[in-house]
Residue, then its C-alpha position, 0 to 999 in steps of 0.5 A: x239568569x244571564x242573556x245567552x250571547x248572540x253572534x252571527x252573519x248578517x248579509x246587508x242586501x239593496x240596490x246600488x247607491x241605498x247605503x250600504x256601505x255607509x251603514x256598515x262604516x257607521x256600526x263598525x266605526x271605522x272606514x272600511x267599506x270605499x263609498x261614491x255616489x256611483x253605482x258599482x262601487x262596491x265589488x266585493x262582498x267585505x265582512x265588517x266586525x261589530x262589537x257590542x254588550x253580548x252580541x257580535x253582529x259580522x255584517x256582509x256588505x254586497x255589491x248593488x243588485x243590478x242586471x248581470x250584463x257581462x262577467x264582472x256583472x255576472x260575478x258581482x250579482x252572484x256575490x251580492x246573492x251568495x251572502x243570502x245564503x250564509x246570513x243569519x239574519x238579511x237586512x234589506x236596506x231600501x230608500x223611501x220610494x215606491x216599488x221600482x221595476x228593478x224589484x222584480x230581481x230581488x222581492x222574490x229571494x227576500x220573500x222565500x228567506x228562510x232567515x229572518x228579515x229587517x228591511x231598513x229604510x235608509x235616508x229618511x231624512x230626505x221625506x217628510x213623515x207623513x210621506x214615509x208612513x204610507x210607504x212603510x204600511x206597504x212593506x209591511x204588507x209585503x213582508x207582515x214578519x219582519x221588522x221596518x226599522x227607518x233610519x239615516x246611515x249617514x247621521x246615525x239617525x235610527x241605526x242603534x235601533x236596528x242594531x237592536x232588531x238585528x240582534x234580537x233574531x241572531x242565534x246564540x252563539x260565541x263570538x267568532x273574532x277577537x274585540x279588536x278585529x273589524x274585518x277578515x280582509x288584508x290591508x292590502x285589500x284595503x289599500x287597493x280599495x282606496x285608491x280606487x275610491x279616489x279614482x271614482x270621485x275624479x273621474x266620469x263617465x265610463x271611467x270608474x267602471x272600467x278601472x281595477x287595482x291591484x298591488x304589486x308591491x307592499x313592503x312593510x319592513x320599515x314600518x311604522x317609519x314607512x310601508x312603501x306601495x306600489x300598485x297597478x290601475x289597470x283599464x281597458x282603453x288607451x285613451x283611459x289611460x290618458x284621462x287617469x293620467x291627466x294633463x302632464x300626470x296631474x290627475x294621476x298625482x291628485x288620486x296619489x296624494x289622497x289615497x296616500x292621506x287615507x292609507x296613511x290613516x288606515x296603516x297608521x304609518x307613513x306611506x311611499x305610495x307609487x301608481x302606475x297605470x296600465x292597459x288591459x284590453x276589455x278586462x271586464x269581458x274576460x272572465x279569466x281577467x275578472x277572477x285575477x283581479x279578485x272578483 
């Protein structure tokens, strides 16, 4: 008799800077999920499609669980939470360390889950086995149900056997999109991505975190013989704004050209990308502000 096939949610959950978005660019196979070594990278919660023999894993990458601490916070804690809710199966994917002070926001959820639990533990390629072996006893301890599968997200390292655990605890069920779909969000949700991953590898300090994307203009009636952009970066200071810039527009033109090279990859077009960057006082502490930005 013929397997039944599995299709269903999968919420991946962890702190920031874990992996996240790495892993689900690996599975997927595609860049879809932005990346920086900073935290907050990740604000929105992105659906990323994976298609394999008999099973169709549609994962949720969530913003890092931190400290709500003002309205954006606020909004990202309670995406990162509300995939919980709609996952079949949670992966929680943690680094090799012992516990952390921080895990007081999250061990409680994970252990009351009514869902079955794989916990991943991610960049194992940065210990020595006899180092990881204590630590997975431990969370083996805390959680004697689910699964501990070690790997690296960044070499594949491991990942094709938690594919295989996530797989094994998904209910029986159709696939939901079509084998060519990755994600359900638009390119133009994508572009915005983008640009702001550019902006966090340029830029320090506050910078990254007061800065949001939004387009204004995407016009794709030429296309594929061009899509021509134009978005707004917005921040929250003047003297942002001159950093983002940059000495006689340079910096600004340097996030330009790379942005344009990924969009040009993703909409496999050529690409006329125009950015503008604009004020908006203290964005991040007006919750009216945070909705129309999108989170």
């Amino acid at each position: 008799m013929e397997a039944p096939f599995r299709c269903g949610y999968v919420a991946l959950i962890g702190f920031p800077n874990v992996g996240k978005s790495t892993l689900l660019n690996r599975l997927v196979g595609e860049k879809l999920a932005i990346t920086s070594p900073k935290p907050q990278t990740t604000r929105h919660r992105l659906l990323g499609i994976v298609h394999r023999p008999g099973a169709q894993l549609l994962l949720l990458d969530t913003p890092g669980i931190l400290e709500p601490k003002g309205p954006l916070n606020a909004a990202l804690l309670e995406a990162a939470l509300g995939a919980l809710a709609d996952a079949d199966v949670v992966v929680w994917l943690t680094e090799p360390r012992p516990p952390d002070p921080q895990d007081r926001l999250l061990m409680p959820r994970l252990k009351a889950l009514p869902q079955p639990l794989v916990v991943a533990v991610n960049k194992i390629d940065l210990v020595r086995k006899p180092e990881l072996l204590p630590l997975m006893a431990a969370l083996h301890e805390s959680f004697p149900q689910a699964a501990i599968v070690p790997l690296c997200a960044l070499t594949g390292d491991g990942v094709e056997d938690l594919v295989a655990e996530i797989i094994s605890r998904l209910p029986a069920a159709p696939p939901l999109y079509p084998e060519d779909q990755l994600t359900d969000q638009s390119e133009r949700f994508l572009v915005a991505e983008l640009i702001r991953e550019r902006l966090f590898h340029h830029t320090g300090e506050e910078i990254p975190y007061a800065v949001a994307v939004a387009i204004e203009e995407f016009d794709e009636s030429r296309r594929p013989e061009l899509v021509r952009i134009r978005a707004v970066i917005y921040v929250e200071k003047e003297s942002q704004k001159g950093i983002v810039i940059g000495k006689g527009g340079k910096l600004l033109k340097i996030i330009g050209q790379e942005a344009r090279e990924d969009i040009e990859r993703l909409l496999q077009s050529k690409v006329y990308l125009e950015l503008w960057v604009k004020v908006w006082k203290n964005w991040r502490r007006d919750p009216k502000a945070v909705r129309r930005l999108g989170y």
